[in-house]
C-alpha positions as CSV (number, residue, x, y, z in Angstrom):
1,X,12.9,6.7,5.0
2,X,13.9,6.2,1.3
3,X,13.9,4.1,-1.7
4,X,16.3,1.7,-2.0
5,X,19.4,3.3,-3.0
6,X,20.4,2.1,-6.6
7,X,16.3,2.1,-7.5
8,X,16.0,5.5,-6.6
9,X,19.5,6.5,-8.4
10,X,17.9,4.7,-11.9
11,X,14.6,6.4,-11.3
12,X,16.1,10.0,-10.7
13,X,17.8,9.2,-14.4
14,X,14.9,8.3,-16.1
15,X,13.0,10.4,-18.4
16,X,9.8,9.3,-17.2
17,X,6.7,10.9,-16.2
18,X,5.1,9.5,-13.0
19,X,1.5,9.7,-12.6
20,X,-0.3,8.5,-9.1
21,X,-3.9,8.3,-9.3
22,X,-5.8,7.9,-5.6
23,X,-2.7,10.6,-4.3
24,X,-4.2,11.2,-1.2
25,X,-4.6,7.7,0.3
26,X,-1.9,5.9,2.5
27,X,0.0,4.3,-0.2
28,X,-0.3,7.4,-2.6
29,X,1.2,9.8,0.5
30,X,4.2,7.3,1.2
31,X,5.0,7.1,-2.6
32,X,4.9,10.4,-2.9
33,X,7.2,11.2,-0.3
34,X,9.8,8.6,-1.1
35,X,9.3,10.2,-4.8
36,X,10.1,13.7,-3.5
37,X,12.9,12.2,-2.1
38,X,14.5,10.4,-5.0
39,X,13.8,13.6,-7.5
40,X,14.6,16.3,-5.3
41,X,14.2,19.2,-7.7
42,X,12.6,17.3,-10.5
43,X,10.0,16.2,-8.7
44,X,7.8,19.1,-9.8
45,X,8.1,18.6,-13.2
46,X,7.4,15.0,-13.2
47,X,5.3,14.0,-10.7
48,X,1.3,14.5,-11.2
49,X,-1.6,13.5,-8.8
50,X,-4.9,12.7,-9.6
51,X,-7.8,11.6,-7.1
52,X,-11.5,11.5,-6.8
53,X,-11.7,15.0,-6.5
54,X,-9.1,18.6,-6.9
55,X,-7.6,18.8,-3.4
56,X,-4.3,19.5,-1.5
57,X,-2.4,16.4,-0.5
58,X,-0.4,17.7,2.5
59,X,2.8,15.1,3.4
60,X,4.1,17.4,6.2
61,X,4.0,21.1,7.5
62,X,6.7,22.2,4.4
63,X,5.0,19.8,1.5
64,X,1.8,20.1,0.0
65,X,1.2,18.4,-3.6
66,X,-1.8,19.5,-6.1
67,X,-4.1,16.5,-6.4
68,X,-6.3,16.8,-9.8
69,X,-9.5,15.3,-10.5
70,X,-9.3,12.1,-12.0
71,X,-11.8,13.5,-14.8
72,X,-8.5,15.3,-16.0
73,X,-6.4,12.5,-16.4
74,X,-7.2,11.6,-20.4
75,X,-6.4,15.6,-21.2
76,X,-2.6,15.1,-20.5
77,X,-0.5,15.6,-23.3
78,X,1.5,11.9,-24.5
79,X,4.6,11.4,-23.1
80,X,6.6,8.7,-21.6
81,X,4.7,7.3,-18.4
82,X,4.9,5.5,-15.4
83,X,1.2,5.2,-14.0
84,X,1.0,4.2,-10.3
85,X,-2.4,3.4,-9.6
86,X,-4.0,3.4,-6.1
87,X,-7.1,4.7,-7.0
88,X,-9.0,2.0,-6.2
89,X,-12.6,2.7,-3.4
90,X,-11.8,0.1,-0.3
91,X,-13.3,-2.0,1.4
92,X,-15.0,0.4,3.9
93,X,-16.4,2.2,0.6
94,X,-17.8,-1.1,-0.5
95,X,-20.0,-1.5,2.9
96,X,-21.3,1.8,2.9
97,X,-22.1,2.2,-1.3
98,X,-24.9,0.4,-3.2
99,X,-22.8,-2.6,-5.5
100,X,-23.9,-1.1,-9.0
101,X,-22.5,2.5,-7.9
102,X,-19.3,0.8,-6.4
103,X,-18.8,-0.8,-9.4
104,X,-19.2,2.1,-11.9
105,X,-17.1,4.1,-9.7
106,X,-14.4,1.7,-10.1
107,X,-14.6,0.5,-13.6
108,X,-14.7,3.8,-14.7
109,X,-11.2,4.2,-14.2
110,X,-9.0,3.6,-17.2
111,X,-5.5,3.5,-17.7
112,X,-3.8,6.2,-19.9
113,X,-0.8,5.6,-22.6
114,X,2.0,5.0,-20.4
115,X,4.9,2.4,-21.1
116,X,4.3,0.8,-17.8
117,X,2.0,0.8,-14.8
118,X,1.8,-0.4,-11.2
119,X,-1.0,-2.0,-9.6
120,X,-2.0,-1.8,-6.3
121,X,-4.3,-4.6,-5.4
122,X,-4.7,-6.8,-2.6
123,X,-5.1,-9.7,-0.6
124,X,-8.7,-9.5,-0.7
125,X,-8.7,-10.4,-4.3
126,X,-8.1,-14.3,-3.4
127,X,-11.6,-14.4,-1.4
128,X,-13.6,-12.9,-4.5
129,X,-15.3,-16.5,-4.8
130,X,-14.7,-18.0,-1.2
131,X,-18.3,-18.4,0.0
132,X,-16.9,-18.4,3.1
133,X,-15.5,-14.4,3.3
134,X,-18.0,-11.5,4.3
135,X,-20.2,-10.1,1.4
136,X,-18.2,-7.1,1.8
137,X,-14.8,-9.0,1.5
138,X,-15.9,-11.3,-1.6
139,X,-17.2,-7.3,-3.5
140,X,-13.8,-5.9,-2.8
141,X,-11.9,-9.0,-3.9
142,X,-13.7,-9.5,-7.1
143,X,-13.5,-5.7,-7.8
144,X,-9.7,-6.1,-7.0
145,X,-9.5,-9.4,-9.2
146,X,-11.2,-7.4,-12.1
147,X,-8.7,-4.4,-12.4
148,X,-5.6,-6.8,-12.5
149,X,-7.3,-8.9,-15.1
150,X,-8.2,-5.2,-16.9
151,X,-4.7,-4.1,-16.4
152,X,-3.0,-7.5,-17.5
153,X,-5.5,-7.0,-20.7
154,X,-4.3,-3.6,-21.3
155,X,-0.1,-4.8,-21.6
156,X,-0.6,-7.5,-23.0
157,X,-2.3,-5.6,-25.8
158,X,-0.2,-2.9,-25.9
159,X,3.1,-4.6,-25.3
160,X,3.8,-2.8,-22.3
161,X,4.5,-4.0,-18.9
162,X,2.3,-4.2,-15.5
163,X,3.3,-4.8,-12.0
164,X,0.6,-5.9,-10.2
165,X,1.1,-6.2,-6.0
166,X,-1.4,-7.9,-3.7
167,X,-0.6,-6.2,-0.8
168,X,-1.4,-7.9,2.6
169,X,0.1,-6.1,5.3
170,X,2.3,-2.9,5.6
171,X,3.8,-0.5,7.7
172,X,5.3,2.9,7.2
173,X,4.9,6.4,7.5
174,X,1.3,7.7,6.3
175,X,-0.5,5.1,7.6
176,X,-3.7,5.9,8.0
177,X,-7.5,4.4,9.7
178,X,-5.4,3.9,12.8
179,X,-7.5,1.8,15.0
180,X,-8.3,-0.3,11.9
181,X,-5.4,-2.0,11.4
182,X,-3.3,-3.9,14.5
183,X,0.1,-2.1,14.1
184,X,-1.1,1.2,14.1
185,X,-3.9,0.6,16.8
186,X,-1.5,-1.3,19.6
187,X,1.5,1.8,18.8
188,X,-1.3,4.1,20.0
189,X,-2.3,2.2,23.3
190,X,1.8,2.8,24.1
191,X,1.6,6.5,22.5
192,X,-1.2,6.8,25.3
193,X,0.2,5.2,28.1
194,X,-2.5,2.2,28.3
195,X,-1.5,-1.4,28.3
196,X,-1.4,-2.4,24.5
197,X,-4.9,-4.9,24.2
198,X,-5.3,-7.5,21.9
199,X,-8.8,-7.8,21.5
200,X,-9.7,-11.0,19.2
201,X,-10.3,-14.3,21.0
202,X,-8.9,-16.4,18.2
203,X,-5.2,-16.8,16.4
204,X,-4.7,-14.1,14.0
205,X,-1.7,-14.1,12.1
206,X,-0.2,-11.4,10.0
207,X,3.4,-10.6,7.8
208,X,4.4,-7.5,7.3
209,X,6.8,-5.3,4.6
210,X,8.1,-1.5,5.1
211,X,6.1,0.3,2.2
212,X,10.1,1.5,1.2
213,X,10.6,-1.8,0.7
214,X,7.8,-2.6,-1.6
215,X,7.5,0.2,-3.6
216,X,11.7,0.0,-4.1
217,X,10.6,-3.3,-5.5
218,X,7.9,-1.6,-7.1
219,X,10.1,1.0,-8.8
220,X,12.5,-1.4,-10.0
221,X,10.2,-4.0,-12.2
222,X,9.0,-0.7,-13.8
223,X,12.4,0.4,-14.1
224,X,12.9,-2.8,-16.3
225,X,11.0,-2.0,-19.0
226,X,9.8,-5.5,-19.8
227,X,6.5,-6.4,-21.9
228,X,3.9,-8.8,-20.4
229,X,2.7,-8.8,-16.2
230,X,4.7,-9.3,-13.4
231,X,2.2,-10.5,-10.4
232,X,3.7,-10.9,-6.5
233,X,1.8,-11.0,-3.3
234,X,3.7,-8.8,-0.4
235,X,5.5,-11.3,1.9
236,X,6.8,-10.3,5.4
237,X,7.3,-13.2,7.9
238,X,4.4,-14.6,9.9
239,X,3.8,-13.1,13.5
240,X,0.3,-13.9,15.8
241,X,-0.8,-10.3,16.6
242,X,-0.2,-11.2,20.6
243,X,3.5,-11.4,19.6
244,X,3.5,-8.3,17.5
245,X,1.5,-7.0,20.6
246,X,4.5,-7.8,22.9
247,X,7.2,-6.2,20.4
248,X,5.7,-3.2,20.5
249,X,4.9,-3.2,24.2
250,X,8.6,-4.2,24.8
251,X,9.9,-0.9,23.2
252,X,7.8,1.6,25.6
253,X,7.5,-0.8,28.1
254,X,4.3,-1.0,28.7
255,X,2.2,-4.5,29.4
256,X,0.2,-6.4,26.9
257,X,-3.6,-7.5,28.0
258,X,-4.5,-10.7,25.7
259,X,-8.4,-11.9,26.3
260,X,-7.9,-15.6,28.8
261,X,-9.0,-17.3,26.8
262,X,-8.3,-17.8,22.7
263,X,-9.9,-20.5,20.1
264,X,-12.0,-20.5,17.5
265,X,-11.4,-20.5,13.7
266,X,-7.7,-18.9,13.2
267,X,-7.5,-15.4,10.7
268,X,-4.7,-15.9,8.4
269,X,-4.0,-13.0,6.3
270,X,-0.2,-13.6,4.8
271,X,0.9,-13.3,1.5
272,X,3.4,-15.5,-0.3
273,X,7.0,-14.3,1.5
274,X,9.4,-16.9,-0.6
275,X,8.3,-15.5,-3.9
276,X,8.6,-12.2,-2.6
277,X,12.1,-12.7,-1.1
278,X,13.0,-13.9,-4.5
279,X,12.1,-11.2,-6.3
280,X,13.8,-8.9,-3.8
281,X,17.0,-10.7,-3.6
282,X,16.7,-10.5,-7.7
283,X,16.4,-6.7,-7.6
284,X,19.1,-6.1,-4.8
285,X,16.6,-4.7,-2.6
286,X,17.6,-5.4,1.2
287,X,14.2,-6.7,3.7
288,X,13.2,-3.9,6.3
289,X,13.5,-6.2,9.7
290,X,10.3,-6.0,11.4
291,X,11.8,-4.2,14.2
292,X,12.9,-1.4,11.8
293,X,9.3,-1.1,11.0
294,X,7.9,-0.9,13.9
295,X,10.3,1.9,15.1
296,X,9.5,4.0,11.0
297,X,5.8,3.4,12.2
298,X,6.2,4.8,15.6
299,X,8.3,7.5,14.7
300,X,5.9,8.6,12.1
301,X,2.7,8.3,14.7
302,X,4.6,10.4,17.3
303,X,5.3,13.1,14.7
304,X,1.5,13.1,13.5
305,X,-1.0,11.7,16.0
306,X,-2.7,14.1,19.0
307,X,-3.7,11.8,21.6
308,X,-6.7,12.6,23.4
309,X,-6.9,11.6,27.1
């Protein structure tokens, strides 16, 4: 699905270079396919990928985009730049990676001379001192907290502008870690023909944006071209996953098994939706139901996912 479209009409008129670092991860594919999208032609010439290592990023069977090292990225020559940057190790990375190496791996990653950059944190930034989050959790969300700060730093120096997203929740083609995350994990019980089971025994509450939607929002604070650092949490409206559960269910009919019995401390994990509606409603950028989402998601999973019996 693509950009939103007056934000993809101002981009395909801009002059700028884009550059994504972390390409290859679910975020960096669905950007770079709206991107091919919105440039058609251009995109060639001025789009660049960079990641942990040189590798092909493949978005379907007819695209496949050169990823460069990220050891590359200071020897580009200066020009005009957006720099989108995902290249951030998650949270799974943190669990499995001694801290001091987790951190040098992340701090080592500096931003080049661009005019603006985006900056994909996340939710897990607001737990980086709650004594109550998992080690794991409060590692990430410091490390998180400490490349907006860096980033915020680095306009405010320069003049220049940075976007900074925490991202809670979101949906979309090129999602990834599919039995990690709710959406992707109940749209495969119904892929499979199995009842759609909600395994936790407490509340858990999520809200969720189309990654269109956000990165059309995205695209159009960088498309601004003011100094100083916009922050915004992503919003989407609040659903308890045996609800979400049931939507999904409802559109391959298939039934929903919740566990009998449900208490316990509740797992809210939401972002702040009226801030984000504002600045959509500022940038003219229309909210993806969550219905529409759920069918992009699906779509995309039936396309991509071999289900073994």
């Amino acid at each position: 699905m693509p950009l939103t479209g007056h934000v993809a009409d101002a981009l395909q008129q801009s002059a700028r270079r884009i550059v994504v670092t972390g390409a290859s991860g679910w975020l960096g594919r669905a950007t770079l396919d709206l991107l091919h999208e919105a440039l058609g032609d251009a995109f060639a010439e001025r789009v660049m990928c960079f990641g942990s290592r040189r590798a092909d990023v493949r978005l379907s069977d007819a695209l496949t985009i050169g990823q460069r090292p990220l050891s590359e990225l200071g020897s580009l020559p200066r020009h005009p730049t957006f720099l989108l940057h995902f290249a951030f190790l998650t949270k799974d990375r943190a669990e499995a990676m001694p801290e001091a190496e987790y951190c040098a791996a992340n701090r080592s990653i500096d931003p080049i001379g661009v005019e603006a950059a985006f900056v994909a944190s996340s939710g897990a930034a607001r737990y980086a001192d709650d004594a109550s989050a998992a080690p794991a959790m409060r590692l990430y969300g410091l490390l998180k907290h400490e490349d907006e700060d860096a980033f915020s730093r680095w306009a405010e120096a320069r003049g220049t502008h940075a976007t900074i997203a925490r991202i809670f929740n979101i949906s979309g083609p090129h999602i990834n870690k599919l039995r990690s995350y709710a959406l992707s994990s109940f749209m495969l019980d119904t892929l499979a023909g199995k009842p759609v089971a909600v395994h936790a025994r407490h509340e858990v509450r999520r809200g969720y944006v189309a990654v269109r939607e956000l990165m059309s929002l995205v695209f159009a604070l960088l498309l601004d071209r003011q100094g100083g650092v916009t922050r915004f949490d992503s919003g989407g409206e609040e659903i308890e996953l045996s609800a979400l559960a049931a939507m999904i269910a409802s559109s391959m009919d298939c039934p929903v098994e919740c566990p009998a019995v449900r208490d316990g401390r509740a797992d809210i994990y939401v972002g702040d939706d009226r801030s984000y509606r504002r600045l959509l409603d500022r940038h003219g950028i229309a909210r993806v139901p969550l219905a529409d989402q759920i069918d992009e998601t699906a779509a995309f999973l039936k396309s991509r996912v071999i289900l073994v019996p």
